[in-house]
C-alpha atoms as an extended CHARMM CRD file, in Angstrom:
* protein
*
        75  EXT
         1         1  UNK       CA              0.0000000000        0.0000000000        0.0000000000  PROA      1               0.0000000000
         2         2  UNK       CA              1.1470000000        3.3570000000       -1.3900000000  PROA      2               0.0000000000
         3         3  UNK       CA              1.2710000000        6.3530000000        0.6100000000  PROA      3               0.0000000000
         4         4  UNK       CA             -0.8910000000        7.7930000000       -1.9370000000  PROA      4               0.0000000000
         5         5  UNK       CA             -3.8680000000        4.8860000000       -1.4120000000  PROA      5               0.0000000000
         6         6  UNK       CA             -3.5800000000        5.4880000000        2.2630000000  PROA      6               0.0000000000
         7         7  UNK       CA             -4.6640000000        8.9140000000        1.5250000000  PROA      7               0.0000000000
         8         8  UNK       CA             -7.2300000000        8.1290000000       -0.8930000000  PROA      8               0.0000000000
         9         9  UNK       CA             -8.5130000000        5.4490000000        1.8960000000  PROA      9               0.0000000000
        10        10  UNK       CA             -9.1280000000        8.4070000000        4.2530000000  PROA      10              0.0000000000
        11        11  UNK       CA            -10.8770000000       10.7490000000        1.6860000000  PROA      11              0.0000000000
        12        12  UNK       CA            -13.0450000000        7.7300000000        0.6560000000  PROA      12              0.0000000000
        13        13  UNK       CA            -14.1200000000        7.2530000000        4.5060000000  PROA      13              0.0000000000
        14        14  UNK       CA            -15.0350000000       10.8740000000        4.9320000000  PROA      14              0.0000000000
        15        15  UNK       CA            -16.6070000000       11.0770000000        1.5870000000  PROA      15              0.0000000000
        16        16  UNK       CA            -18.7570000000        7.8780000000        1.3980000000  PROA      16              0.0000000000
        17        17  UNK       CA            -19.5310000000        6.7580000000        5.0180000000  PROA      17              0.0000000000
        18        18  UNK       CA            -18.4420000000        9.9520000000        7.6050000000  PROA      18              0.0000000000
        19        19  UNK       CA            -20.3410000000       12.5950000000        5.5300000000  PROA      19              0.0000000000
        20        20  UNK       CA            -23.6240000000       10.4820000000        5.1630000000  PROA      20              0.0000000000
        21        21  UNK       CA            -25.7990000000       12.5160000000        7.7210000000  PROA      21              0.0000000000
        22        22  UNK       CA            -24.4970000000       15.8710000000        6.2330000000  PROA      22              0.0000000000
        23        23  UNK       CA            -25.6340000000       14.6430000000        2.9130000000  PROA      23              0.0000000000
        24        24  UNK       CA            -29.6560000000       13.5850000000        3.9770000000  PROA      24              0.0000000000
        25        25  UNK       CA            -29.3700000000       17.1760000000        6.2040000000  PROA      25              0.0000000000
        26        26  UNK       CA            -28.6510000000       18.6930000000        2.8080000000  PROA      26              0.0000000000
        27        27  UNK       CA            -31.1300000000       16.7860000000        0.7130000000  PROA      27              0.0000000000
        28        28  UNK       CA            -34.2970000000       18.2250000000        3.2030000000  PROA      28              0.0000000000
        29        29  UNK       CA            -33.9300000000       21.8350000000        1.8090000000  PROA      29              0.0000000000
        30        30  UNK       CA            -34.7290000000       23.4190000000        4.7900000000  PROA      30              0.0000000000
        31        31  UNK       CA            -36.1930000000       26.7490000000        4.5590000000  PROA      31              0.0000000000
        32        32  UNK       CA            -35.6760000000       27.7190000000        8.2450000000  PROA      32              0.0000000000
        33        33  UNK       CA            -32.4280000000       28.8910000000        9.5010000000  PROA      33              0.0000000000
        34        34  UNK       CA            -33.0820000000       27.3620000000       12.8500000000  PROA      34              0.0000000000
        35        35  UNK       CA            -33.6120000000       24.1600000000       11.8320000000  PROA      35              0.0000000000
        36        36  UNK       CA            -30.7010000000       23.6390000000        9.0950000000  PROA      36              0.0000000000
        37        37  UNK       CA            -28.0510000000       24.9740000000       11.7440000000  PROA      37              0.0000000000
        38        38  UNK       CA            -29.7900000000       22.3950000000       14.1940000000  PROA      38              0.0000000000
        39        39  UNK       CA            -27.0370000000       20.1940000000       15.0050000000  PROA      39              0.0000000000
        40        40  UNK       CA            -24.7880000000       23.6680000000       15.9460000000  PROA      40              0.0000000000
        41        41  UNK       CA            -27.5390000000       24.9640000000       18.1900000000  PROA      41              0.0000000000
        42        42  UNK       CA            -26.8860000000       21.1830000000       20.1010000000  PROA      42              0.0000000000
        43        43  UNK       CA            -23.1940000000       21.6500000000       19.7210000000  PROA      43              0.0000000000
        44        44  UNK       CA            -23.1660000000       25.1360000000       21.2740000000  PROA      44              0.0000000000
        45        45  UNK       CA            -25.5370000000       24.2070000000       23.8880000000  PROA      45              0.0000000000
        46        46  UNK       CA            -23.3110000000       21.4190000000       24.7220000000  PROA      46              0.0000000000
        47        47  UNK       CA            -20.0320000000       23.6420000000       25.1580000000  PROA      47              0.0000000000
        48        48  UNK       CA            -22.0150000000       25.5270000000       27.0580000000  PROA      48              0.0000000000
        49        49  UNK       CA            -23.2350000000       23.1130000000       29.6520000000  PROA      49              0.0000000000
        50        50  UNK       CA            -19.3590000000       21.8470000000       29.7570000000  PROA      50              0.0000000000
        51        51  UNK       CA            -18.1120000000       25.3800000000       30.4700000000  PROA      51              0.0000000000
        52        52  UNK       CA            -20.3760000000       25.8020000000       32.9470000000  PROA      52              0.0000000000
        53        53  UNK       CA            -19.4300000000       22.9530000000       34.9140000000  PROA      53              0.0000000000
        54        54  UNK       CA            -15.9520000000       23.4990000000       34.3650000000  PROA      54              0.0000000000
        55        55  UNK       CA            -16.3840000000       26.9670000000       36.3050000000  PROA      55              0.0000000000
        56        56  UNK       CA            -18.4440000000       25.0640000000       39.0600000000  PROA      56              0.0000000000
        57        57  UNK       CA            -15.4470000000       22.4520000000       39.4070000000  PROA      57              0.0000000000
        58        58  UNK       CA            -12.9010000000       25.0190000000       39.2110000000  PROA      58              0.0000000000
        59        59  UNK       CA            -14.8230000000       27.4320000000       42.4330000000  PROA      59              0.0000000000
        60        60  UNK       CA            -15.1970000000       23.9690000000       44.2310000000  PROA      60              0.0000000000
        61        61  UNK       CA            -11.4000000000       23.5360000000       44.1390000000  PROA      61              0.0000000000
        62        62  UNK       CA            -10.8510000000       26.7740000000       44.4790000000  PROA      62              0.0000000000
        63        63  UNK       CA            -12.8440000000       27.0720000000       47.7830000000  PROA      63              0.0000000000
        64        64  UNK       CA            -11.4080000000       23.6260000000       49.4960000000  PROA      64              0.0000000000
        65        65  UNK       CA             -9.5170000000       24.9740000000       52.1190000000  PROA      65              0.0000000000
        66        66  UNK       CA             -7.8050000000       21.5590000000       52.8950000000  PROA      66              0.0000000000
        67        67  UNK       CA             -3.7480000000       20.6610000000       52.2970000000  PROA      67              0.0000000000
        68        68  UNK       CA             -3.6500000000       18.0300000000       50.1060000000  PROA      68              0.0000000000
        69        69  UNK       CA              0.1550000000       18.1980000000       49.9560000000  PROA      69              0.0000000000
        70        70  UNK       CA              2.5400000000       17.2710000000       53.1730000000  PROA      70              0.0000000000
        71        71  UNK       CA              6.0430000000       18.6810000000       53.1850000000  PROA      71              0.0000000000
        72        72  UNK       CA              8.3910000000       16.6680000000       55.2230000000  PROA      72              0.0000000000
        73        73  UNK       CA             11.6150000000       18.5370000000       56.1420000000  PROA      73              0.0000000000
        74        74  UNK       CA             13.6030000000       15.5470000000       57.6130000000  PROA      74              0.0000000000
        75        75  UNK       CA             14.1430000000       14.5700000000       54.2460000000  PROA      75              0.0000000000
């Protein structure tokens, strides 16, 4: 196998199997901006959802008081 066919092998993937739900999204026609950028709107709001958590986690540690380190000077 040729360094060339391993490329074509990934541009066939993405062409013929990876792009499949782009292509029936594309074949509706939708009319409505809404609903043709609906898998962003679920992307964003799922960025979203992990950012906010993030920020919860991050005050949480933030706020813990307790040493989770020891230092040990006879050592």
């Amino acid at each position: 196998m040729t360094w060339k066919g391993f490329w074509e092998g990934i541009a066939s993937l993405f062409e013929d199997v990876l792009f499949i739900p782009h292509k029936a999204i594309v074949a509706l026609e939708l009319d409505n901006w809404f609903l043709a950028n609906a898998v962003s709107w679920i992307f964003v709001l799922i960025a979203a959802a992990a950012f906010i958590y993030w920020m919860l986690q991050l005050k949480k540690f933030d706020e813990n008081t307790e040493s989770q380190y020891t230092f040990d000077e006879s050592l």
